[in-house]
C-alpha positions in Angstrom: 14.7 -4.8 7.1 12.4 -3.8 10.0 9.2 -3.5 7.8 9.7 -7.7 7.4 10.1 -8.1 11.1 6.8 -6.1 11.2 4.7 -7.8 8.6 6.6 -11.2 9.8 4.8 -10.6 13.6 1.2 -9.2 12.2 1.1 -12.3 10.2 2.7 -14.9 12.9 -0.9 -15.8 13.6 -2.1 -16.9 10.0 -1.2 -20.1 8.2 0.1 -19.5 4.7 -0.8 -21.8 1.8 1.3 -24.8 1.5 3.5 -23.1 4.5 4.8 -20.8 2.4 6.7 -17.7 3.8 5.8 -13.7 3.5 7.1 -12.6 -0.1 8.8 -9.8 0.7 10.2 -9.5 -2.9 7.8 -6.3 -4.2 8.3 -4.5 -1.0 10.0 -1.4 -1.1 10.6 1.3 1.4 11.4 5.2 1.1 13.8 7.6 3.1 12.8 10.2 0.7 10.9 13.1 2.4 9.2 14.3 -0.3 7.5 10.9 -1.5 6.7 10.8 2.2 5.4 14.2 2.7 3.5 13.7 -0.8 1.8 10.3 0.2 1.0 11.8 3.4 -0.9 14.6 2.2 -2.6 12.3 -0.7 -3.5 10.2 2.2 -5.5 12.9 3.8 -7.0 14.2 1.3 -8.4 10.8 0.2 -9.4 10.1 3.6 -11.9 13.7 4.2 -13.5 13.1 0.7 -16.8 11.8 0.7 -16.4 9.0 -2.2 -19.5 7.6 -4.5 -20.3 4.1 -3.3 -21.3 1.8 -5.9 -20.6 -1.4 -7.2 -18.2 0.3 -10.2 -16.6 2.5 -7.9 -13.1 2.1 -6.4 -13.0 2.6 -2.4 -11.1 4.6 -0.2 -9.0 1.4 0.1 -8.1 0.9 -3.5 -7.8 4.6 -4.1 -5.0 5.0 -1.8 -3.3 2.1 -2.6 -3.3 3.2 -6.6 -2.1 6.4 -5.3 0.7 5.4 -3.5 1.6 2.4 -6.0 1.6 5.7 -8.4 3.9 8.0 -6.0 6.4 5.4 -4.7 6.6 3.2 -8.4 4.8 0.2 -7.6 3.2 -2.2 -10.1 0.6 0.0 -11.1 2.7 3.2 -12.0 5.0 0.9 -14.4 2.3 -0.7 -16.0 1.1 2.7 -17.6 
């Protein structure tokens, strides 16, 4: 999978703990245009907001990620 060879290079630099490798296990990736297209336009939109900041307020950071976690069926869409 190419993504791997990706994460596997950004990464080369950084010791794991206990040498352990990338777990690649939860990582999925999409050909489906529409998920794309979606997440790409959820991206934007979350990115010309102006957000709250505050200690009880989620970031840009954690809002996209629950967005696409939501959009592509990661750990957070199948826990509600």
């Amino acid at each position: 999978m190419r993504a791997i060879n990706v994460l596997n290079n950004c990464f080369a630099p950084f010791l794991f703990y206990k040498n352990e490798e990338l777990d690649s296990a939860d990582l999925n990736d999409s050909h489906d245009t529409d998920r794309i297209l979606l997440a790409k336009m959820v991206q934007q939109q979350i990115a010309d907001q102006t957000w709250p900041c505050g200690p009880n307020e989620p970031t840009q950071d954690e809002l996209l990620l629950s967005a696409l976690e939501i959009i592509y069926g990661g750990k957070y869409a199948r826990s509600h």
